[in-house]
N, C-alpha and C positions, 0 to 999 in steps of 0.2 A: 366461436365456442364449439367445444366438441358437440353437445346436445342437440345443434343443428341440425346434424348427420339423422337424426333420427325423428320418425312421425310423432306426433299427440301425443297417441296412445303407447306409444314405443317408449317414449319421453317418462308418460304418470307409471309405466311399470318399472323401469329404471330407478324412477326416484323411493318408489316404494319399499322394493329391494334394499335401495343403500339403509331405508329408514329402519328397515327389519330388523337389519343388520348392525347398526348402531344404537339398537335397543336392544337385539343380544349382548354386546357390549358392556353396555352401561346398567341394566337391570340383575338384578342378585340374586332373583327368584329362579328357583331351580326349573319350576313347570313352565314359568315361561320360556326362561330360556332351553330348557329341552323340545319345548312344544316348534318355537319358531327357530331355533338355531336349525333342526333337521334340512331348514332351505338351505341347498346349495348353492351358493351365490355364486360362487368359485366355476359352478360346472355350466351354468344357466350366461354367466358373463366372459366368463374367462378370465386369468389372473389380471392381467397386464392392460384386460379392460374397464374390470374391476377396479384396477389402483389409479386409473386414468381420468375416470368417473367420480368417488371417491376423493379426488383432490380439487375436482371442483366443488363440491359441496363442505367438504374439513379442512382447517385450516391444520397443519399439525404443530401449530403453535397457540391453537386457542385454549390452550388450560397452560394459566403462568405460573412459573418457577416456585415452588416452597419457600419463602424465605421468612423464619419465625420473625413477628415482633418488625414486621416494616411495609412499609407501602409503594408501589410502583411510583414514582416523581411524575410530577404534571406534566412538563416540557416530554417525557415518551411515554404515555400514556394514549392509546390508541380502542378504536371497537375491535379491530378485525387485525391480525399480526402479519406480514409475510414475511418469505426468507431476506431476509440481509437488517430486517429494523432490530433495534438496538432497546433493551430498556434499562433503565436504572432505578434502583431500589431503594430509598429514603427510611432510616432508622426511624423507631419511634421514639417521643419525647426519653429520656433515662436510657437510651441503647446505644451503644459503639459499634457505629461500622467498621466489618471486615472485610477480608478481601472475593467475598463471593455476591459482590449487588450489582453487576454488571451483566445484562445474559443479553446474547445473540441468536435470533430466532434462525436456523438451518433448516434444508429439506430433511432431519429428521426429528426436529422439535429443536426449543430451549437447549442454548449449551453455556455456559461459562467459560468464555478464553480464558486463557493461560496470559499473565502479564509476563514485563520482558525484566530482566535486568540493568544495568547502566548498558547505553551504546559502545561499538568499540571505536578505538580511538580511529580519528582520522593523519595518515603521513602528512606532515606539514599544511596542516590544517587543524581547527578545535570546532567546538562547537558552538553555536551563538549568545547559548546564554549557560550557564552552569548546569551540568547533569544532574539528576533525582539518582536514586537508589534503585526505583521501581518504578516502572511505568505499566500504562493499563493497555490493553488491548486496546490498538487503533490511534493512540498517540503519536505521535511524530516528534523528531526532534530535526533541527535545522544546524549546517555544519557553514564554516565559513574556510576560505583560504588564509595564507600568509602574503603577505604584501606582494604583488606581482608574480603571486603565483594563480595561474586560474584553473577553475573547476571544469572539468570533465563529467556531467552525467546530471544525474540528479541533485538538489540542496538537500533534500529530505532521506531521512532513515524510519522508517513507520515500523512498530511493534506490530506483529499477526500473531496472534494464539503463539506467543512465547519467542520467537523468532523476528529479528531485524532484517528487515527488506529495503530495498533501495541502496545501488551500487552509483559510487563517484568517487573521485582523485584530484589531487591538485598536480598540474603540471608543471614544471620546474619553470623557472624565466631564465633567460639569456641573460650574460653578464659580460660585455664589452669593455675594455680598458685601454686607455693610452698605449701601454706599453707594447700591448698587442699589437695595437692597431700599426706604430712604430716599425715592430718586425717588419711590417707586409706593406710597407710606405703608405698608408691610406689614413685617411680620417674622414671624422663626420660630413657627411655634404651639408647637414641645416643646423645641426648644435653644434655646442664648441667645448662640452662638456669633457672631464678626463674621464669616465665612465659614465656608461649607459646601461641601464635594467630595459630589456624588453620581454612582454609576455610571449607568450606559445603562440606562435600564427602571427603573432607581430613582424613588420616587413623596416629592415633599415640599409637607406642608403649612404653606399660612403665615395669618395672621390679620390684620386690620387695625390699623392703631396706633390710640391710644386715641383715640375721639371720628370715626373714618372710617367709612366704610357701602364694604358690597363691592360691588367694579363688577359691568361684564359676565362677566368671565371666573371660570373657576371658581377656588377658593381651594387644591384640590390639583391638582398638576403632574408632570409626569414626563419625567424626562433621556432626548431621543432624538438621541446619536451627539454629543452637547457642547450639544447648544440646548435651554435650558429656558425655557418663555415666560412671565414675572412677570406675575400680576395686578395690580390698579390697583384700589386704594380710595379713593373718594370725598371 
């Protein structure tokens, strides 16, 4: 703790100081506050000591957000605020909530995010369960692929103060077919399927038809983002 740094008595003027000072603040009387503001606190601490000091004694979230006619909700309902806690605000019985009972305590007090609008879509992928209109600050929404196609990155898209975060893609699959395989005399070494779906990084081996010798290329492959490059037997 910063206060360490300093003795006893170094310590009780310190605190006295911040006290001075947060009763010039707060008091409306003219003589007081002429009488005790003339402290320079500013010249005696210095700014950047001052605001350092200061933060450990004031929370700058300890006076809550105005919201007529409602109450802070049990589940965030705390003594003491820091930055990043979240509260929600609770209509009273007869009152309709709107879009301002959510606030985020920051290092410069209570803010009200900005919520998002619908997500944007995902290429060949949707999303898990059907989109809202509007979503709140901090929500998330979960995106899935299309069949054999797989995700790259994150599942989640999170709302921030207005803004969708969280990058990801679905990567195309591979798509093997007889006819192919036919050009280049080869087929499956373990299925015996006429086509095959393989995903991205998926590995497939194939063999030469009967009586071919294998070329240059090797006889196992693997799907990178839909291109899989067939071997060629002799």
């Amino acid at each position: 703790m910063l206060c360490s740094l300093f003795s006893l008595k170094e310590k009780t003027f310190l605190v006295l100081l911040l006290t001075l000072f947060f009763i010039c603040s707060t008091i409306s009387s003219k003589i007081t506050s002429t009488f005790i503001c003339n402290i320079n606190v500013f010249g005696i601490l210095g700014q950047s000591m001052y605001m350092s000091l200061s933060m450990l004694f004031f929370s700058v979230c300890s006076r809550l957000p105005n919201v007529p006619h409602s109450y802070v909700s049990e589940n965030t309902k705390k003594v003491e605020y820091r930055e990043g806690d979240v509260i929600h605000f609770t209509c009273e019985t007869g009152y309709i909530s709107g879009p301002t009972l959510r606030y985020i305590c920051t290092n410069t007090g209570w803010e009200n995010p900005v919520g998002c609008g619908k997500p944007q879509p995902l290429s060949d992928g949707d999303t898990k369960i059907s989109t809202k209109r509007q979503y709140s600050h901090g929500e998330r929404v979960e995106y899935i692929c299309q069949n054999y196609y797989k995700m790259e990155g994150t599942p989640y898209k999170t709302c921030e103060n207005g803004k969708w975060t969280g990058q990801m893609r679905c990567l195309e699959p591979c798509t093997v077919k007889r006819e192919d395989m036919s050009k280049h005399n080869i087929q499956f070494r373990y299925v015996s399927d006429d086509k095959l779906y393989s995903e991205h990084n998926d590995v497939i081996e194939f063999i030469c038809s009967r009586g071919r010798r294998v070329g240059s290329l090797e006889m196992r492959q693997t799907c990178i983002e839909g291109v899989m490059h067939l071997p060629t037997c002799q």
